[in-house]
DOLUMMAR-108894 format. One record per residue (C-alpha): x, y, z negated; chain; residue in three letters. Coordinates in pm, whole numbers. Each point is the difference from the previous one (the first is absolute). Layout:
! DOLUMMAR-108894
{atom {X Y Z} 'A' 'Ala'}
...
! end
This chain:
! DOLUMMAR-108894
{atom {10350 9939 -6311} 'A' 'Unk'}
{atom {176 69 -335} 'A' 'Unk'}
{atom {-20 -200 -286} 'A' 'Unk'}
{atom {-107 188 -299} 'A' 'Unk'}
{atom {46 -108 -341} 'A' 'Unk'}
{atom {-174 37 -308} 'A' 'Unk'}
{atom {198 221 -311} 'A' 'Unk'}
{atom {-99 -278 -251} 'A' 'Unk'}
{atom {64 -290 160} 'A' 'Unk'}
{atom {365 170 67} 'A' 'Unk'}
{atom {20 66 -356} 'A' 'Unk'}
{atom {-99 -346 -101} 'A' 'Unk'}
{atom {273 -140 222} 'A' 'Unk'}
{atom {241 193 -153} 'A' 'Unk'}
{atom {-110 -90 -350} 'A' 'Unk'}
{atom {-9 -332 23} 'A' 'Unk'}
{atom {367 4 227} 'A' 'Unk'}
{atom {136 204 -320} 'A' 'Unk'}
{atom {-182 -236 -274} 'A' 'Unk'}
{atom {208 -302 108} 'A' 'Unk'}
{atom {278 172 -145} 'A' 'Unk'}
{atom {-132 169 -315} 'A' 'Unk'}
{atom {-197 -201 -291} 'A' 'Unk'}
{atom {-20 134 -345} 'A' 'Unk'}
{atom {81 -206 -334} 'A' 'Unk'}
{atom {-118 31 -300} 'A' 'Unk'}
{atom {375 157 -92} 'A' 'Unk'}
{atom {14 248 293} 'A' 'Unk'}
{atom {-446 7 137} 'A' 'Unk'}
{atom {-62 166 330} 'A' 'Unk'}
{atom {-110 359 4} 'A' 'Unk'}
{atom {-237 -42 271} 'A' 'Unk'}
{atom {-180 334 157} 'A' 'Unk'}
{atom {-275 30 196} 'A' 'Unk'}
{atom {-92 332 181} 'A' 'Unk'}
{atom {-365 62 128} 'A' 'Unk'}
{atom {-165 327 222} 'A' 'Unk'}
{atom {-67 160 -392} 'A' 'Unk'}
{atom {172 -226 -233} 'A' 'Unk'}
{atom {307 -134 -136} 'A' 'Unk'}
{atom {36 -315 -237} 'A' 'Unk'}
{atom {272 -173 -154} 'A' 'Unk'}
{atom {47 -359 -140} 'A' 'Unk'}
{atom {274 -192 -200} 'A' 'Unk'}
{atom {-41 -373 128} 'A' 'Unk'}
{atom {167 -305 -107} 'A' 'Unk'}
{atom {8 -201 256} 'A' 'Unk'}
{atom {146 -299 -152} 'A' 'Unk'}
{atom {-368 -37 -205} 'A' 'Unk'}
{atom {-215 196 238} 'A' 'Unk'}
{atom {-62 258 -266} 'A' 'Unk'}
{atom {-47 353 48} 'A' 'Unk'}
{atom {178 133 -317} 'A' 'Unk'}
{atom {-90 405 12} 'A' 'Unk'}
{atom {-200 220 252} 'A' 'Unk'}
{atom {-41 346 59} 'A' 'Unk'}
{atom {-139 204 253} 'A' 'Unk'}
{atom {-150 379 70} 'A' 'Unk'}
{atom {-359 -152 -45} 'A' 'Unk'}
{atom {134 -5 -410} 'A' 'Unk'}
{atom {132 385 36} 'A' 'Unk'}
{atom {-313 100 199} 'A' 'Unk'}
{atom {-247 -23 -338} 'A' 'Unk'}
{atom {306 146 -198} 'A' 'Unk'}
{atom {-71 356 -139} 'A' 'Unk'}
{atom {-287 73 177} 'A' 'Unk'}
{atom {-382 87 -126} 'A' 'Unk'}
{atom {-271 -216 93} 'A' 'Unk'}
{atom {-151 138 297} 'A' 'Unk'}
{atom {286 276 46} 'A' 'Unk'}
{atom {111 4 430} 'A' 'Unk'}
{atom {291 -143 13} 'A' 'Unk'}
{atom {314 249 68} 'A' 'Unk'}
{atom {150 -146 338} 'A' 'Unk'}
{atom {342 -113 -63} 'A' 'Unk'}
{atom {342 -73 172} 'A' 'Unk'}
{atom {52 -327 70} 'A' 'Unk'}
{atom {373 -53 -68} 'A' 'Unk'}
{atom {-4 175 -361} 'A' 'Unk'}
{atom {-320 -266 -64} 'A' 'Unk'}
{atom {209 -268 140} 'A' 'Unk'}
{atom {250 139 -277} 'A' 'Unk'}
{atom {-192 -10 -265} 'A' 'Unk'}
{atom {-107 -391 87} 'A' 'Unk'}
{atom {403 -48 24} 'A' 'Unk'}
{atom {5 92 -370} 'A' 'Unk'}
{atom {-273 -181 -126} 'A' 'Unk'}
{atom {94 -325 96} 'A' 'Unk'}
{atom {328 67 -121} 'A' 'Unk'}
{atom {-106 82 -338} 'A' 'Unk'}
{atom {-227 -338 48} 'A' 'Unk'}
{atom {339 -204 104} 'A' 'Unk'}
{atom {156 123 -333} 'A' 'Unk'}
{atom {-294 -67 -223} 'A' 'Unk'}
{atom {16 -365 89} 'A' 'Unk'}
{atom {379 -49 29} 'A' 'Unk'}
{atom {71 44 385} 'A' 'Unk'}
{atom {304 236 65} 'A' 'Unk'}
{atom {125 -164 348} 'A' 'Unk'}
{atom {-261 -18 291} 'A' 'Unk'}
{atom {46 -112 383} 'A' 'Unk'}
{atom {-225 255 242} 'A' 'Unk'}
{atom {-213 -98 240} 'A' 'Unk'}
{atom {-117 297 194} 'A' 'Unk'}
{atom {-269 -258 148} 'A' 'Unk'}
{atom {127 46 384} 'A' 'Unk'}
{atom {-78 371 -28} 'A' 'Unk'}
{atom {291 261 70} 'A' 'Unk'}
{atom {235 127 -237} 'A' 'Unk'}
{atom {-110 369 -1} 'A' 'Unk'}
{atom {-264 215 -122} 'A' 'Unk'}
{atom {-223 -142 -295} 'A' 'Unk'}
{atom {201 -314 -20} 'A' 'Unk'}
{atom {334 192 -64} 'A' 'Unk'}
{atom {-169 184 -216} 'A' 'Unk'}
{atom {-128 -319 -224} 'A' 'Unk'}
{atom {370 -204 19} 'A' 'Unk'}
{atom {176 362 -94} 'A' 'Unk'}
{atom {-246 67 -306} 'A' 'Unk'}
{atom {74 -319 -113} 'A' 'Unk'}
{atom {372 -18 18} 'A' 'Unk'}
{atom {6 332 -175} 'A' 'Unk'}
{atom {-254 -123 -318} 'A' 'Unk'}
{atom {168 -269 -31} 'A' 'Unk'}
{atom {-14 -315 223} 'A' 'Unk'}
{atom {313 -154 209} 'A' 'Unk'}
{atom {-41 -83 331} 'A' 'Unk'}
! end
């Protein structure tokens, strides 16, 4: 019989086997990202204090723009995962932060994550 193993509990062992070598300061926080089935959100942590310094996430550009009780316009999930990439660039900068260590939180480096980390480099943030 074949052992089968559950995608989050992989993921989780990869996070936490990639989070004993990357803790943010209060100099350089961690740009931590989290990617769920229809979501993507972003954090600046400092581990040092156990603060979370800045978030952002698509749940913020969801109510962006849009009427109340307007459909919402299905969109791409990579330009979204831009868009998030900006914001909590421009919320790094606003309170000081221009260096950041990323933690792409035991997911791939591809798709929507790529996506955030590129976005961010290019407003702005060094990583």
């Amino acid at each position: 019989m074949i052992k089968r193993t559950d995608r989050k509990v992989s993921r989780s062992k990869r996070h936490r086997r990639v989070r004993v070598h990357v803790a943010g300061t209060s100099q350089k926080p961690r740009l931590a990202v989290f990617r769920s089935l229809n979501h993507l959100y972003a954090q600046l942590i400092d581990d040092a204090e156990s603060k979370t310094l800045a978030a952002a996430s698509t749940l913020e550009m969801k109510g962006a723009g849009r009427a109340q009780g307007a459909p919402q316009e299905k969109r791409n999930g990579v330009a979204q995962a831009a868009e998030v990439g900006k914001a909590i660039a421009a919320k790094a900068k606003a309170i000081g932060v221009n260096a950041v260590v990323f933690d792409r939180g035991g997911f791939l480096y591809h798709g929507r994550i790529k996506a955030l980390a590129d976005a961010a480099r290019e407003a702005g943030l060094e990583f």
